[in-house]
C-alpha positions in Angstrom: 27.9 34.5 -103.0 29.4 32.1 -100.4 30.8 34.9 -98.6 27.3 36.5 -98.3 26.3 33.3 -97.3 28.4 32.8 -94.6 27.9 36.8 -93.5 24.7 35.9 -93.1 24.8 32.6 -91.2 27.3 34.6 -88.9 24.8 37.5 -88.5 21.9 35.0 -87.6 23.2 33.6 -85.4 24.7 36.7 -83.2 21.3 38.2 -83.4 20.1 34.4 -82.1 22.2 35.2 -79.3 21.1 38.4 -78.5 17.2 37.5 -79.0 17.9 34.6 -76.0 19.6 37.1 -73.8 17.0 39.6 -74.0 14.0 36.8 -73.2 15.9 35.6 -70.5 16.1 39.1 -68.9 12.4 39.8 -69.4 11.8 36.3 -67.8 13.5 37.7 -65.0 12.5 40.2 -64.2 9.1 39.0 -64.7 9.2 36.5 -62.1 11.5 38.7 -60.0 8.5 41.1 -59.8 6.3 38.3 -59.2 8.4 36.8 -56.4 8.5 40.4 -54.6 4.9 41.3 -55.2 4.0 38.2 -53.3 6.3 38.7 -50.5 4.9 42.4 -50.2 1.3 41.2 -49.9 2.5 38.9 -47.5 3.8 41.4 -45.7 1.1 43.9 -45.9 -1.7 41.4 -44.8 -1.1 40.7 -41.6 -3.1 37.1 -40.1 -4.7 39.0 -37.1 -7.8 36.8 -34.6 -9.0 38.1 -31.0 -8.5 37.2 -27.6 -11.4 35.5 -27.0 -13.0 34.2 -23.7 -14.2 31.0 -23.6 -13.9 27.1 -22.0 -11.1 24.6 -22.3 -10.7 21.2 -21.7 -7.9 18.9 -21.9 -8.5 15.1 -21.9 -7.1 11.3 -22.8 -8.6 8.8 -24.5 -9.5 5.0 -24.5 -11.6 2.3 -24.4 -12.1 -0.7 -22.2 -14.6 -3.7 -22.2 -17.4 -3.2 -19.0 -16.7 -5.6 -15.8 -18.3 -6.1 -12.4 -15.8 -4.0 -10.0 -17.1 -7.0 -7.3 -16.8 -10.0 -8.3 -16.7 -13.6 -6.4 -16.0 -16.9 -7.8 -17.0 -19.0 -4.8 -14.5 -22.1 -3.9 -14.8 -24.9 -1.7 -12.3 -25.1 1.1 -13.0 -28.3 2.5 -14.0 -32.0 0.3 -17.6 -33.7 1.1 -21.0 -34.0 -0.3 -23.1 -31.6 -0.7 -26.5 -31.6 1.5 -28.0 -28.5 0.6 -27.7 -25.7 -2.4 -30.0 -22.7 -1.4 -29.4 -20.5 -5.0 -29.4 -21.2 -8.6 -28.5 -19.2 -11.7 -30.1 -15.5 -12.3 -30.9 -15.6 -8.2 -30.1 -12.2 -6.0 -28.8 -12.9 -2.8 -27.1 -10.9 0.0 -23.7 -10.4 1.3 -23.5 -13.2 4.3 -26.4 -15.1 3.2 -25.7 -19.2 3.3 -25.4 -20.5 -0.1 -24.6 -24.3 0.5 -24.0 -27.0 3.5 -21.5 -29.6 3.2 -21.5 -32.9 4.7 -19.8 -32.2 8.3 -20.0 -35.5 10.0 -16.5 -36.6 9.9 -15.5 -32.8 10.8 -17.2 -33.2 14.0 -16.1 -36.9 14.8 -12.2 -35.1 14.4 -13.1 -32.5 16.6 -14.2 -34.8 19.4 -10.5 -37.4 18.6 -8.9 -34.2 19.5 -10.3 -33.2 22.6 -9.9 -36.5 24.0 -6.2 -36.4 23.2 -6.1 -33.4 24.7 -7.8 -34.4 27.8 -5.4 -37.2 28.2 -2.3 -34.7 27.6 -3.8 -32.6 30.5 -3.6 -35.4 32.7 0.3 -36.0 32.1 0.9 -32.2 32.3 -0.9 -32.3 35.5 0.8 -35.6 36.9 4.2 -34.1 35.7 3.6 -30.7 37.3 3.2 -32.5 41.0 6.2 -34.0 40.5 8.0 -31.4 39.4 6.5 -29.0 42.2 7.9 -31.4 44.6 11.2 -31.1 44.0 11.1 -27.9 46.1 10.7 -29.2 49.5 8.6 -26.3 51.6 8.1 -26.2 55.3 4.1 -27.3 56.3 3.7 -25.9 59.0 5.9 -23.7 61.4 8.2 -26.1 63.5 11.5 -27.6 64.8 13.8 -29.3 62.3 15.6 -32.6 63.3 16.6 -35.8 61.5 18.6 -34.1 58.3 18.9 -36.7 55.6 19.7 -34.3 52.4 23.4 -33.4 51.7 24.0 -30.6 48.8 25.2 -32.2 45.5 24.2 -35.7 47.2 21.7 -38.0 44.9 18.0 -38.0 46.1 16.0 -41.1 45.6 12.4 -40.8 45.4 10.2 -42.0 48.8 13.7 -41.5 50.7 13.2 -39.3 54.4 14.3 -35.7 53.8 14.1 -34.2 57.5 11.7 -34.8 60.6 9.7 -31.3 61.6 7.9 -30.5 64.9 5.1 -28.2 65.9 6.8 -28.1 69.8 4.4 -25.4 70.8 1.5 -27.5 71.3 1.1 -31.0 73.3 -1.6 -33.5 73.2 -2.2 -36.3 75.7 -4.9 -39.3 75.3 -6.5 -40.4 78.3 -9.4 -42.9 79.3 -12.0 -41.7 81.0 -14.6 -44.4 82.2 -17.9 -44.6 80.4 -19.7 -43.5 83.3 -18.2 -40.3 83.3 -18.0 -39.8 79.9 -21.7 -38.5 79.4 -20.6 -35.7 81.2 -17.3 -34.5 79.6 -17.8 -31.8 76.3 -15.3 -30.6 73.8 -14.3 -26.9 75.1 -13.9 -27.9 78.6 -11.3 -26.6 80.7 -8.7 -29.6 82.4 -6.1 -30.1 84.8 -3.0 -31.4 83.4 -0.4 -32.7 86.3 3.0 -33.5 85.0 4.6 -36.4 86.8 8.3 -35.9 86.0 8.3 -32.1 87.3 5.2 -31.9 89.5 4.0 -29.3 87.9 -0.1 -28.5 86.9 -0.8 -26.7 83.2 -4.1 -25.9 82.3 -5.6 -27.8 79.1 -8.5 -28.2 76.9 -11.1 -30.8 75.7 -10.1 -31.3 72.4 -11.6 -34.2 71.2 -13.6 -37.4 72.4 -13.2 -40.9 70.9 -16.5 -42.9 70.4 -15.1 -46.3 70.5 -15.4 -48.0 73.9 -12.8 -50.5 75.4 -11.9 -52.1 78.6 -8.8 -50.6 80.5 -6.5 -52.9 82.5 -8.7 -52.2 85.6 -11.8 -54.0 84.3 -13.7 -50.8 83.7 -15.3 -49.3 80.4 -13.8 -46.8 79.2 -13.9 -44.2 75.9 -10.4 -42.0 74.8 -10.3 -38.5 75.4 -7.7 -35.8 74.1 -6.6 -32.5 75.9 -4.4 -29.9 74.3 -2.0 -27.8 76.1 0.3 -25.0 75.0 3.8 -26.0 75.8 5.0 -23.4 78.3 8.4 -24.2 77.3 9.4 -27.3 79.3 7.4 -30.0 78.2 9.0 -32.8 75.7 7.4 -35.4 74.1 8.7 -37.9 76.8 6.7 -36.8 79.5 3.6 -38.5 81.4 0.7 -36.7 83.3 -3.0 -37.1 84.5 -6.1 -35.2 83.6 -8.5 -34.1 85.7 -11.4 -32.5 83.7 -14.0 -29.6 85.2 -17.8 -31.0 84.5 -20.9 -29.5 85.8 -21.0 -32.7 87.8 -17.9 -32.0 89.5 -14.3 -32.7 88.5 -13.4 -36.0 86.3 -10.4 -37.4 86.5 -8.7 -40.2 83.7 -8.1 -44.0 85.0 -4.6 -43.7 84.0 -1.4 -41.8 83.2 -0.4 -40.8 79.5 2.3 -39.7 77.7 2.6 -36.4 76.0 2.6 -36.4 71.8 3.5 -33.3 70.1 0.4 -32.1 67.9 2.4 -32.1 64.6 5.0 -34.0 63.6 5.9 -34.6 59.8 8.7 -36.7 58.1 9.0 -35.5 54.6 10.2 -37.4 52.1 11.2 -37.2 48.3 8.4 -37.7 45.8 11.5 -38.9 42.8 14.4 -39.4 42.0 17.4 -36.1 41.5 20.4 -34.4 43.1 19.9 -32.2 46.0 20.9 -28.8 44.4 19.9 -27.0 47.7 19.8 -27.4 51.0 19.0 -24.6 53.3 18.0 -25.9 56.6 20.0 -27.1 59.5 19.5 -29.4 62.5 17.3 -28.2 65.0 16.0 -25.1 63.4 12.9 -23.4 63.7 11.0 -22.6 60.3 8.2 -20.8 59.4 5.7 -22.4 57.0 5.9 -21.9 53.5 9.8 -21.6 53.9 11.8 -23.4 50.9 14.1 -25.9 52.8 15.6 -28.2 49.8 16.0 -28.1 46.0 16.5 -31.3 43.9 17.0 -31.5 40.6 15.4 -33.4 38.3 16.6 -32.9 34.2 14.0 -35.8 33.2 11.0 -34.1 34.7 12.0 -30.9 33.2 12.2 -32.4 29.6 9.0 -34.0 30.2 7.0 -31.4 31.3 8.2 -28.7 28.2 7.7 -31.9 26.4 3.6 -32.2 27.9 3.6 -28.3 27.6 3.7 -28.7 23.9 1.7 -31.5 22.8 -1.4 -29.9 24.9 -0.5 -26.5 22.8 -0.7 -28.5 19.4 -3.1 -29.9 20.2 -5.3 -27.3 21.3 -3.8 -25.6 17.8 -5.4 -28.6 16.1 -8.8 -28.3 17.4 -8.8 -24.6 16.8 -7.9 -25.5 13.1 -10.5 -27.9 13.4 -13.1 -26.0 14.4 -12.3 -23.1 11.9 -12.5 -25.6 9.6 -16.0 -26.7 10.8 -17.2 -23.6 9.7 -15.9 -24.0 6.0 -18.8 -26.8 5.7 -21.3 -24.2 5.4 -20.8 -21.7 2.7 -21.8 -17.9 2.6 -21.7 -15.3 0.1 -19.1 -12.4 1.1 -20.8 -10.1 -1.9 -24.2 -9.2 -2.5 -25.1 -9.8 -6.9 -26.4 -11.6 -9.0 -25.6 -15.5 -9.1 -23.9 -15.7 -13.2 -22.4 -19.0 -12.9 -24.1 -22.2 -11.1 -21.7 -25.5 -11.2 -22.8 -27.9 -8.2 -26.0 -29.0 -7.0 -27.5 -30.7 -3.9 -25.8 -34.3 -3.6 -22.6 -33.2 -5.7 -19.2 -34.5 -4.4 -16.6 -32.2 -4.1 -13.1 -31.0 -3.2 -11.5 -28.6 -2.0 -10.7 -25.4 -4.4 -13.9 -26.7 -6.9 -16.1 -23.7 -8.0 -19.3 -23.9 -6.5 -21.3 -20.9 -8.2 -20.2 -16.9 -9.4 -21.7 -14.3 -8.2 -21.6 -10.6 -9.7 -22.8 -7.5 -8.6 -23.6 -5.5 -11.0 -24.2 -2.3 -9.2 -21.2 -1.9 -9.8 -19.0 -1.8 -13.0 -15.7 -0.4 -14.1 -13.3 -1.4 -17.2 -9.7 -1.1 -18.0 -8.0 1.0 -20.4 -4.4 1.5 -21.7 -2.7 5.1 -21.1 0.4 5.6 -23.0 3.9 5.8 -21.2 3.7 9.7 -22.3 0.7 10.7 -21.0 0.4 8.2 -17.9 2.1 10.6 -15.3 -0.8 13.0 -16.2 -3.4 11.0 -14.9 -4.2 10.7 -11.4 -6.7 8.6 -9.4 -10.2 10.2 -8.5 -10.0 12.6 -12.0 -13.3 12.7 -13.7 -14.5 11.0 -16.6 -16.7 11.3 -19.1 -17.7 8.0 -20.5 -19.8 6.6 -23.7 -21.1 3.2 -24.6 -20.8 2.0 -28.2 -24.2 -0.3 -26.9 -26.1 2.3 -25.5 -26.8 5.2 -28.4 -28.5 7.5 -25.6 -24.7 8.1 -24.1 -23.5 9.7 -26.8 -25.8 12.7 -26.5 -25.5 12.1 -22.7 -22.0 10.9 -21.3 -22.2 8.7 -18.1 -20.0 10.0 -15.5 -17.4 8.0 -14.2 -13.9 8.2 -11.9 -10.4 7.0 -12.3 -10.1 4.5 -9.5 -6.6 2.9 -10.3 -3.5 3.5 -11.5 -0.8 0.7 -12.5 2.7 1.3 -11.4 4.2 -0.8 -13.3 3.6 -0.7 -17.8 3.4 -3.0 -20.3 6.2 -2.5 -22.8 5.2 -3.3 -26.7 7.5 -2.6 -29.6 9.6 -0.3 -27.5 5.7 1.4 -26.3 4.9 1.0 -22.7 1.1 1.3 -21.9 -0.3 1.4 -18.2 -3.3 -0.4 -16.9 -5.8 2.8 -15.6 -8.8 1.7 -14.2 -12.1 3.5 -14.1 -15.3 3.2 -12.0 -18.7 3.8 -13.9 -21.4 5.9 -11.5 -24.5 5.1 -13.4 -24.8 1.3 -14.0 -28.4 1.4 -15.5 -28.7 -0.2 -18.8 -25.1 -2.0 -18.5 -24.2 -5.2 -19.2 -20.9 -7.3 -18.7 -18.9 -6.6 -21.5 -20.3 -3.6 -23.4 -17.3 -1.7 -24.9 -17.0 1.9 -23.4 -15.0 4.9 -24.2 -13.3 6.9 -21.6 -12.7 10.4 -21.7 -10.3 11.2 -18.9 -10.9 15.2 -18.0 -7.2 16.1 -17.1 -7.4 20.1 -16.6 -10.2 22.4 -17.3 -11.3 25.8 -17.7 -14.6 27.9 -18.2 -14.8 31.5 -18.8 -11.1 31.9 -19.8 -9.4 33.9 -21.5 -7.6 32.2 -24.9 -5.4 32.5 -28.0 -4.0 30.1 -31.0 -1.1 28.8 -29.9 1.2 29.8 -32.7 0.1 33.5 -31.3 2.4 32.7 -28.3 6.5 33.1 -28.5 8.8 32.2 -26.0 12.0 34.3 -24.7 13.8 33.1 -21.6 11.4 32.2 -18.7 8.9 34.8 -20.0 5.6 34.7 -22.7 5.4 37.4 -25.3 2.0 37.8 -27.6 2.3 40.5 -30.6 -0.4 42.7 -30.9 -1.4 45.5 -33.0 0.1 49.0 -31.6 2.8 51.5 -32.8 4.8 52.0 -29.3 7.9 49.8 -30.0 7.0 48.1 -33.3 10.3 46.4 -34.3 12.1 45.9 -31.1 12.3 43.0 -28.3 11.7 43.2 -25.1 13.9 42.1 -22.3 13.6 40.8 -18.7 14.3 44.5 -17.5 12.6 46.3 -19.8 15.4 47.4 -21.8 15.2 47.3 -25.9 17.8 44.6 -27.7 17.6 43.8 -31.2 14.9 43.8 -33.7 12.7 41.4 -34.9 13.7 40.5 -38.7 15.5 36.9 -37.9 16.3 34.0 -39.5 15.4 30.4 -39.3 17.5 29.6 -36.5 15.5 32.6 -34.3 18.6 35.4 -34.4 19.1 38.4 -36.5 20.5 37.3 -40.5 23.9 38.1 -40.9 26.2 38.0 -44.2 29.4 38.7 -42.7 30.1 34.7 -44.0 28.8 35.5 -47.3 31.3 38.8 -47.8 34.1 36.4 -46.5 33.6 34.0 -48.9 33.0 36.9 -51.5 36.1 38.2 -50.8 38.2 34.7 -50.8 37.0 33.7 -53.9 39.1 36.6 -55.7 41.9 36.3 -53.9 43.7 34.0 -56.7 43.0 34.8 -60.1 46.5 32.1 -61.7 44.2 29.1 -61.7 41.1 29.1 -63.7 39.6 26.2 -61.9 40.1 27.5 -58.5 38.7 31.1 -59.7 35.6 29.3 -61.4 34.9 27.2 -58.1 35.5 30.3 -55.8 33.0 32.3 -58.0 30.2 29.7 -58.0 30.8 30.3 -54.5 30.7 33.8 -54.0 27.2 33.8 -56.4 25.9 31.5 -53.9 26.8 33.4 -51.2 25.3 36.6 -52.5 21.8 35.0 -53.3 22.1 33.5 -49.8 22.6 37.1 -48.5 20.1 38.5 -50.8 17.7 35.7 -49.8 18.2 36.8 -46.1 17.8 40.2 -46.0 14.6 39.7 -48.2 13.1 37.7 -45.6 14.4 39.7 -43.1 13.0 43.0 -44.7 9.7 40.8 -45.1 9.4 40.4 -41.7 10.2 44.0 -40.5 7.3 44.6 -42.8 4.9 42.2 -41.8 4.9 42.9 -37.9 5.0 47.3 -38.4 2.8 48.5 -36.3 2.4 45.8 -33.9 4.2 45.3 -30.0 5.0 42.6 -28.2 3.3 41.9 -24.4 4.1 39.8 -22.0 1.6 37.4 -20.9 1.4 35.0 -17.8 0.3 31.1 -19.5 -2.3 28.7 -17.9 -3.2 25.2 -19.2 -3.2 24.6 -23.1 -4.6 21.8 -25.3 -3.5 21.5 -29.3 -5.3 24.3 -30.5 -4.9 27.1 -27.8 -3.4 28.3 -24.5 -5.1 30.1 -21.8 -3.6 33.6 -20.8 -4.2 34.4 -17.7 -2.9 37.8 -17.6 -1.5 40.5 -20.2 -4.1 40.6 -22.4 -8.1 41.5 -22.5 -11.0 40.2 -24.2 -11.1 41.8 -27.6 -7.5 42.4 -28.1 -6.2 41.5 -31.6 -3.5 39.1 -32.1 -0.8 39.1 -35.0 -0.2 35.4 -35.6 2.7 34.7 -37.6 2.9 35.3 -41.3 2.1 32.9 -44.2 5.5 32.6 -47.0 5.5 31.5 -50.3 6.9 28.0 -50.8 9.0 28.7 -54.2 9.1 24.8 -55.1 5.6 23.4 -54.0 3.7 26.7 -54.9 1.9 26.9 -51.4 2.1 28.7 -48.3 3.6 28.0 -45.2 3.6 29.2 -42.0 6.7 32.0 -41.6 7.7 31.4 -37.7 11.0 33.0 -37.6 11.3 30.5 -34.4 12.1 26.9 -33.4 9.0 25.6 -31.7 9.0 23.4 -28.7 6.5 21.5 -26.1 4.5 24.2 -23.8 4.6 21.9 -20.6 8.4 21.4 -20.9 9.7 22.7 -24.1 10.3 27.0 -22.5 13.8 26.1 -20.9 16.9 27.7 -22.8 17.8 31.1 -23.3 16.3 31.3 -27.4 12.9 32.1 -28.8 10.2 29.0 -29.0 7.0 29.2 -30.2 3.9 27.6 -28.2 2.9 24.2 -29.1 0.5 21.6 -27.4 2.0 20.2 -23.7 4.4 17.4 -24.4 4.8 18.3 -28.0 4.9 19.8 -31.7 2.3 19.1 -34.2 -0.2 17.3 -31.7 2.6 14.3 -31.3 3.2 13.3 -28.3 6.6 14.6 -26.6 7.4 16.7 -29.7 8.6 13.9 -31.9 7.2 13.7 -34.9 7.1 9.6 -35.4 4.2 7.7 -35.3 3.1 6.0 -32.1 1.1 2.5 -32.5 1.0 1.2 -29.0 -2.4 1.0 -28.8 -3.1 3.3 -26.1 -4.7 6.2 -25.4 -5.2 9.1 -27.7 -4.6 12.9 -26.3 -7.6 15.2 -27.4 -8.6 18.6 -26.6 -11.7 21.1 -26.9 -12.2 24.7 -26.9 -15.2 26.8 -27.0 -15.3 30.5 -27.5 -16.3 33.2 -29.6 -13.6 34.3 -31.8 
């Protein structure tokens, strides 16, 4: 009885066994089946949309609290009471128009102290320049040089006789004529000269009559007269003669004899003090006026005159500053606004740099916002805007226009997150106030009427753009740069074809020692791996083959591109229907994801390299920013894009 027993425990339990086995198989296969089934309708139904033709628009983001773009906070630039204030708060005034007068009384009494001190400088500078002039000793008139006092290197002392020179051409003699002859006698009149020493006669001339009357050693009246007569060349200073001069009334003759004076004679002497750096005259020689005869030198005079020279120019630098400051006691506006801000009054003391009054002009208003490091080389000043105010409900229906103005050059780094400053001016100012928030919408690229597709439609090979569309000529092959076929399109994730050459390697090395159990266990674990790998490969990769049948790929020429889709600006036509890539079942979250078969990469960067990259938004992956996909919180702007078409 036990033995039945035990027979029967034995037999339980083997057909225990071979229940579990079977249920596992059926399990299986069941999901086996499942697993395929899903892949094949995958496969089958293909995710197709159109090219369609519509507009594009790619833009930043940001917002910025509403300024005056003119603003003036008007200062004070000199200190004094204030005599007159011509605006007050809420007031409109006028660029130039005079907003206050300041006290200019002692302004103008400074003014005055300086142009006396200047007029007194002149008077030194003038002084100093005679006496400096005269250190260069000039010939007055043409003449005969005698009496040579100077000697080069010698010291000259001021008032001390330089040279004698003489005008020897001309003669003059004085003689008295008696009164009763006089009334007959004119200026003009021709005369007899007779020259005692060498009895000779010249002719002469009436040069001059003295009115003073005096008695001559004879008893008789008589007045001075003076003849000139050219020197012939043999008259000297030391001889006599007698006139005899022609009158109406006959011939007139002088009481007495005379001596002969030569008409101009000069001693020159030095006007100060020096050494005698030049002397270029000698005894007895003839000069012709203007001629420079002697140098001194004088160091003194030259100090003092730079010396003059620059107190008259500070001077005159002073009242100019003076006068400019003059001005600064009456007060204009240099805008035209609204006065905002009124601080002083009529009979207020104040000081230079004190706020007087703010003026704004409202006309026109701009505000700041923050672009992030990312995005900032993508702006540029005078790009359009399209700009809503949080205040003003009507501007969301209706954007006011606006421009960028300014760009900063230099950011404003945060957490590792530099931001720029980008300025923008708003066009329509009706309705705003300082310091209504505003949103900007900075219009970077645009496009109407275009022609567009998703970008995940979009693959990248090389330098070239390929779209897949449905057709039969070349369904599973890749196109090249020259045309030739290369390839086929079932890949893996890494973008080339799936190959199991590892998996047979390993395959084969794990039966290569069958002594040690351990070993043999270890290698077959991984030669089971390495056949579902393989057997997961070349499912996908007979998934894919299925899944693009029937379709070819073109190459397309790429214009701008926001997150959703890229323009195509050639290879394709209005109408023509896209294969986007398929969806795959995710085996351990139960949903579907999108099968690329390709590494994806940024649009406006991301096509270098010789692989296959799938389209994605300019500067990144995923709609982040340069394709990486952390979080950015520097507060700046936000990239957004639009697209309207008919699909």
């Amino acid at each position: 009885m036990q033995k039945g027993i035990k027979w029967n425990r034995k037999r339980f339990i083997t057909l225990s066994i071979v229940a579990l086995v079977i249920i596992s198989i059926v399990i299986g296969f069941f999901y086996v089946t499942k697993y395929r089934a899903a892949n094949s309708t995958s496969a089958s139904a293909k995710r197709t949309t159109q090219v369609v033709r519509g507009n594009m628009e790619v833009s930043l983001s940001g917002s910025g609290t509403v300024t005056s773009s003119n603003t003036s906070d008007v200062m004070s630039n000199v200190q004094g009471k204030i005599t007159k204030a011509y605006f007050k708060e809420g007031d409109k005034v006028k660029n130039g128009d005079l907003l206050f007068e300041i006290d200019d009384t002692d302004a103008k009494l400074n003014i005055q102290k300086i142009e006396n001190q200047i007029s007194q400088a002149q008077l030194s500078v003038s002084s100093n320049q005679k006496s400096y002039s005269n250190l260069t000793v000039t010939a007055p008139f043409d003449g005969k040089i005698t009496d040579i006092a100077a000697k080069t290197g010698e010291n000259a002392s001021s008032n001390m006789t330089l040279f004698t020179i003489t005008d020897t051409s001309k003669l003059t003699l004085t003689v008295p004529i008696s009164t009763t002859d006089i009334k007959d006698i004119k200026t003009g009149q021709k005369a007899q000269v007779s020259i005692q020493e060498i009895f000779d006669t010249v002719e002469g001339e009436v040069t001059s009559i003295d009115d003073y009357t005096y008695t001559a050693s004879d008893g008789g009246t008589v007045r001075n007269v003076e003849v000139t007569v050219k020197n012939p060349g043999r008259i000297t200073d030391s001889n006599t003669a007698s006139v005899e001069i022609s009158t109406p009334d006959g011939a007139k003759r002088s009481n007495e004899i005379s001596r002969f004076e030569y008409s101009s004679k000069q001693a020159l002497k030095a006007a100060s003090n020096g050494t005698f750096a030049a002397v270029n005259v000698k005894e007895n020689q003839y000069v012709k006026k203007g001629d420079v005869l002697i140098r001194i030198e004088n160091d003194d005079l030259e100090v003092t005159a730079q010396t003059n020279d620059l107190k008259v120019q500070d001077l005159q630098n002073q009242l100019e500053a003076a006068k400019k400051q003059l001005e600064d006691y009456k007060i204009y506006s240099s805008i035209g606004g609204t006065v905002t801000g009124e601080t002083a009054v009529a009979g207020d003391s104040v000081k230079s740099g004190d706020v007087l009054i703010s003026i704004r002009d409202f006309e026109q208003m701009q505000f700041t916002i923050s672009v992030d490091e990312l995005d900032i080389s993508k702006v540029k000043v005078g790009q359009q805007v399209s700009i809503t105010i949080d205040a003003l409900e009507e501007t969301k229906q209706k954007p006011l226009s606006g421009e960028v103005f300014y760009k900063a050059m230099e950011g404003n780094s945060t957490n590792g997150v530099a931001t720029y400053d980008v300025k923008i001016k708003i066009n329509e100012t009706e309705s705003l106030l300082a310091g209504m928030n505003a949103n900007a919408n900075i219009i970077l690229s645009q496009a109407e009427n275009t022609l567009m597709v998703p970008l995940e439609a979009v693959t990248k090979m090389g330098d070239r753009a390929f779209v897949r569309v449905i057709g039969t000529e070349g369904a599973n092959q890749q196109q090249t740069g020259n045309g030739k076929i290369r390839g086929n399109w079932g890949q893996n994730g890494n973008g080339n074809s799936a190959t199991t050459g590892g998996a047979d390697r390993k395959a084969a090395a794990g039966t290569a020692d069958s002594n040690n159990d351990n070993s043999n266990q270890g290698r077959n674990s991984q030669n089971n791996a390495g056949t579902s790998e393989r057997r997961q490969m070349t499912g996908a990769l007979a998934a894919n083959q299925e899944y693009y049948a029937g379709t070819v790929m073109k190459a397309v020429e790429l214009g701008m591109n926001n997150d959703e889709y890229v323009e195509i600006k050639s290879g394709l036509t209005e109408g023509d229907v896209v294969v986007l890539p398929p969806l795959v079942a995710n085996s351990t979250t139960g949903t579907n994801s999108q099968q690329n078969g390709f590494s994806l990469g940024g649009l406006g960067g991301g096509f270098g390299g010789g692989g296959m990259t799938r389209v994605m938004p300019a500067g990144g992956a995923s709609g982040y920013p340069g394709g990486t996909q952390n979080n950015r919180t520097s507060g700046g702007s936000n990239r957004q894009s639009s697209s309207q078409g008919q699909r």
